[in-house]
mmCIF file of the C-alpha atoms, coordinates in Angstrom:
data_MODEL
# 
_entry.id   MODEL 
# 
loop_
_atom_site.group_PDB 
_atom_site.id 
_atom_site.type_symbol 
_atom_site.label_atom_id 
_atom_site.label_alt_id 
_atom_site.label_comp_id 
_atom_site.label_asym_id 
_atom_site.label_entity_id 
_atom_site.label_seq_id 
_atom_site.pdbx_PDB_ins_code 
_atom_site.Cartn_x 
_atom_site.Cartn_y 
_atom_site.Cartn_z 
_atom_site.occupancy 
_atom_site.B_iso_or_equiv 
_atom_site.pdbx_formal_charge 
_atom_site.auth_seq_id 
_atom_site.auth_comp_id 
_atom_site.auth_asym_id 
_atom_site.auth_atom_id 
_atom_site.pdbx_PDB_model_num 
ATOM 1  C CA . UNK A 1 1  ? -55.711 12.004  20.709  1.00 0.00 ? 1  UNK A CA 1 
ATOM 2  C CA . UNK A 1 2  ? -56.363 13.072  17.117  1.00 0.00 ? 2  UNK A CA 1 
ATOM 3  C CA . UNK A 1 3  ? -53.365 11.084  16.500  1.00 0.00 ? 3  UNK A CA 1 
ATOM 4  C CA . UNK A 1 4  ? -54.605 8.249   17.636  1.00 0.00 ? 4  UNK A CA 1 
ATOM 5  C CA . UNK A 1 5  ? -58.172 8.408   15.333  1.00 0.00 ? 5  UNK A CA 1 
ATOM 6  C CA . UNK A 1 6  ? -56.154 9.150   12.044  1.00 0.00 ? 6  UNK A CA 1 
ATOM 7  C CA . UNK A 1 7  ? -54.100 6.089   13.295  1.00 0.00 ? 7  UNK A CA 1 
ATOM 8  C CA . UNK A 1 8  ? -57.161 3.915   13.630  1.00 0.00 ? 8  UNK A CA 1 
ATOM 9  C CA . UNK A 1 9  ? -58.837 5.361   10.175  1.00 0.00 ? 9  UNK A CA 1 
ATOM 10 C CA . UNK A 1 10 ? -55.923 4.210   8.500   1.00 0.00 ? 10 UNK A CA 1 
ATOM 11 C CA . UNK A 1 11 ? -55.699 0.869   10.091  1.00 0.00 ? 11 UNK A CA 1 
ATOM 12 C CA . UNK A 1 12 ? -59.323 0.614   9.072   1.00 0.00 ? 12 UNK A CA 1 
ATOM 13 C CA . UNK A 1 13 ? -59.110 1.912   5.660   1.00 0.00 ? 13 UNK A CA 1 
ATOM 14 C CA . UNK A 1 14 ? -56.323 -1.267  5.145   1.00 0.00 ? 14 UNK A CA 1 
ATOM 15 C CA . UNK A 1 15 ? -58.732 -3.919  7.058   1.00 0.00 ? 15 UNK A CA 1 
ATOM 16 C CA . UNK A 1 16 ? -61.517 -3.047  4.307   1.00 0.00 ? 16 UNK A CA 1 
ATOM 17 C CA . UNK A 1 17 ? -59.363 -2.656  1.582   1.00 0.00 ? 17 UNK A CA 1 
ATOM 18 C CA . UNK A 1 18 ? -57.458 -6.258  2.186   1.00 0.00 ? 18 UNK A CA 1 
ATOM 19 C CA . UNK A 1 19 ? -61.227 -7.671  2.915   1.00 0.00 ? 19 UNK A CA 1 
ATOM 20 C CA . UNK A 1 20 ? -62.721 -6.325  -0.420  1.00 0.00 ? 20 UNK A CA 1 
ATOM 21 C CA . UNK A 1 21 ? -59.369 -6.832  -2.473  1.00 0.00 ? 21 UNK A CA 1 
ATOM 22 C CA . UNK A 1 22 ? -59.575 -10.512 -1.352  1.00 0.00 ? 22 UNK A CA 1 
ATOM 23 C CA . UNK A 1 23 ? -63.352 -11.098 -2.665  1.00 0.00 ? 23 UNK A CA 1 
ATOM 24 C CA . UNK A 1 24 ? -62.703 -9.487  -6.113  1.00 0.00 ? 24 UNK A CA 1 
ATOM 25 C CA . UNK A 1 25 ? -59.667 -11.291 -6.694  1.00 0.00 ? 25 UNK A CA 1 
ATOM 26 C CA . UNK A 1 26 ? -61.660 -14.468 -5.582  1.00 0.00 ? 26 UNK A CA 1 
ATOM 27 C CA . UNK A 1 27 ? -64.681 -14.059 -8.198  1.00 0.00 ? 27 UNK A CA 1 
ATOM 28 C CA . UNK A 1 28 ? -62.142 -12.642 -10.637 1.00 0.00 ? 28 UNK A CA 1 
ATOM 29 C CA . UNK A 1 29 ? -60.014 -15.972 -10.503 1.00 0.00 ? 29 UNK A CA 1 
ATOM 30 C CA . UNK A 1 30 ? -63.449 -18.320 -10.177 1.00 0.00 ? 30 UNK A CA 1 
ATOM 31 C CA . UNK A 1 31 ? -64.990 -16.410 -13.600 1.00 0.00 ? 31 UNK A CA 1 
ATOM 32 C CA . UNK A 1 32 ? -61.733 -16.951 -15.358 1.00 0.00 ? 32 UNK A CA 1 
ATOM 33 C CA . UNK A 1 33 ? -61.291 -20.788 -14.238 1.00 0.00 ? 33 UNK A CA 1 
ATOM 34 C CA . UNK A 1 34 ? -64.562 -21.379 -15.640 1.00 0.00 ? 34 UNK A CA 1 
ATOM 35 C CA . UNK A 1 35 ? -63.367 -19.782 -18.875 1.00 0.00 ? 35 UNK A CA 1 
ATOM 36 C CA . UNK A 1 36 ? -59.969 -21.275 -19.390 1.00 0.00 ? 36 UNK A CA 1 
ATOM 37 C CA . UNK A 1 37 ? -59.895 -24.369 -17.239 1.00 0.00 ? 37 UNK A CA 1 
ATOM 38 C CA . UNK A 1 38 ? -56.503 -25.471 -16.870 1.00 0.00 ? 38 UNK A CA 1 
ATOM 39 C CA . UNK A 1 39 ? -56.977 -28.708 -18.049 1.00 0.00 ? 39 UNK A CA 1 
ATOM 40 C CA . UNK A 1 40 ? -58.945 -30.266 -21.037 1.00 0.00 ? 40 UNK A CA 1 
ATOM 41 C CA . UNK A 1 41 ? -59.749 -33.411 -22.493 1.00 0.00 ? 41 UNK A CA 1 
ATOM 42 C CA . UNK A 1 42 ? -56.697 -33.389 -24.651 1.00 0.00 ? 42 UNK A CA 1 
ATOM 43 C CA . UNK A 1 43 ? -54.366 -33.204 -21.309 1.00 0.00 ? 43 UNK A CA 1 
ATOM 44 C CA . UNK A 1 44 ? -55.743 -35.555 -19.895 1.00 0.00 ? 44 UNK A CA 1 
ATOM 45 C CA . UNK A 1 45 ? -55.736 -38.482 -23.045 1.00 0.00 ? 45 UNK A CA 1 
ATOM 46 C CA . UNK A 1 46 ? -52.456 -37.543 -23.257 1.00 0.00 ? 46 UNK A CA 1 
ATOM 47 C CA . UNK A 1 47 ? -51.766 -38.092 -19.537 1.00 0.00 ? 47 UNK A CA 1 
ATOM 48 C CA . UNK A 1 48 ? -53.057 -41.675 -19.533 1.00 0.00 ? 48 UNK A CA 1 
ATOM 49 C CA . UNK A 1 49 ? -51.775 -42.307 -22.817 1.00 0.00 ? 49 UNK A CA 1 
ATOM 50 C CA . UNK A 1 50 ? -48.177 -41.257 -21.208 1.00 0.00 ? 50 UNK A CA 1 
ATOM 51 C CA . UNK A 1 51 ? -48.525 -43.638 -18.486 1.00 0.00 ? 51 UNK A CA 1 
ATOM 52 C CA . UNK A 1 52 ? -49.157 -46.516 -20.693 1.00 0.00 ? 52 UNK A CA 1 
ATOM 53 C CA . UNK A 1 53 ? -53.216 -46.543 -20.681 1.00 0.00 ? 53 UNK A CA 1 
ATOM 54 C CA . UNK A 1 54 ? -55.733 -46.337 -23.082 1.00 0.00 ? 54 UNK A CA 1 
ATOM 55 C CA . UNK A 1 55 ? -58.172 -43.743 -22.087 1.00 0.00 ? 55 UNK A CA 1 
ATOM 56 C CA . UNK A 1 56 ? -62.174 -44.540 -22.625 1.00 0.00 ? 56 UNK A CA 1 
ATOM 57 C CA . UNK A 1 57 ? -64.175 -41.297 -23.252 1.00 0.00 ? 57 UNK A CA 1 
ATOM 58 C CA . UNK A 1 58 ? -66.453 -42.652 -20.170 1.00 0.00 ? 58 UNK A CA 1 
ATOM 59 C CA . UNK A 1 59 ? -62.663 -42.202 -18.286 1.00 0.00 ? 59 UNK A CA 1 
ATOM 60 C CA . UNK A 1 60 ? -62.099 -38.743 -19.727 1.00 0.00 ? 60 UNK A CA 1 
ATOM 61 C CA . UNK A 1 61 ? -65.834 -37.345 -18.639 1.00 0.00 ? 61 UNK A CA 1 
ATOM 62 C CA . UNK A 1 62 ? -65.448 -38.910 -15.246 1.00 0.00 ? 62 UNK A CA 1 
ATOM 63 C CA . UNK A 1 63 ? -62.094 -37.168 -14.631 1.00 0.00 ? 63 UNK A CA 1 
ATOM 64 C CA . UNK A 1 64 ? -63.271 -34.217 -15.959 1.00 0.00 ? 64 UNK A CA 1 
ATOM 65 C CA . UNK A 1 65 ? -66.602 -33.798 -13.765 1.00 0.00 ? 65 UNK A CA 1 
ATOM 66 C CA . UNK A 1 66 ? -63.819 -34.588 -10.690 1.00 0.00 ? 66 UNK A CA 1 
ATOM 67 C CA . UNK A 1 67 ? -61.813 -31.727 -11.633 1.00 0.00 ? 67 UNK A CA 1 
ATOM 68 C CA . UNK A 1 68 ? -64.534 -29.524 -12.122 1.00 0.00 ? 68 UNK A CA 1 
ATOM 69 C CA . UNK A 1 69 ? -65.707 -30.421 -8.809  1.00 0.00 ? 69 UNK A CA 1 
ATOM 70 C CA . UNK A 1 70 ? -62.624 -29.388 -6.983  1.00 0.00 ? 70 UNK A CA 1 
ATOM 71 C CA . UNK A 1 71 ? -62.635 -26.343 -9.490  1.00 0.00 ? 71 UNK A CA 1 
ATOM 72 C CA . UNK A 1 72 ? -65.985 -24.867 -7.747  1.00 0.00 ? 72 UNK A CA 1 
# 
């Protein structure tokens, strides 16, 4: 029986540790996406600019506010 309730601590002890491990790595990666986005304006002239177009800044904000949106 007592076997059985260190077995279960444990088990618990894992559950809440995966749980809470998850949620710090989560904010952890969100605060330092904010900070060093993983792409800038730069990329991205340079991205159009490779695929034959002339980027607009108008261009560059808009596809920036759509990456930050999927960044959130």
């Amino acid at each position: 029986m007592a076997f059985l309730i260190d077995l279960l601590q444990i088990l618990g002890g894992f559950i809440v540790g995966a749980i809470a491990g998850f949620f710090l790595a989560r904010t952890y990666m969100k605060k330092y996406m904010k900070k060093n986005p993983p792409i800038n304006e730069q990329m991205i002239k340079a991205m159009m600019t490779g695929m034959g177009r002339t980027p607009s800044q108008k261009q560059v904000n808009q596809m920036m506010k759509t990456m930050a949106k999927y960044m959130d």
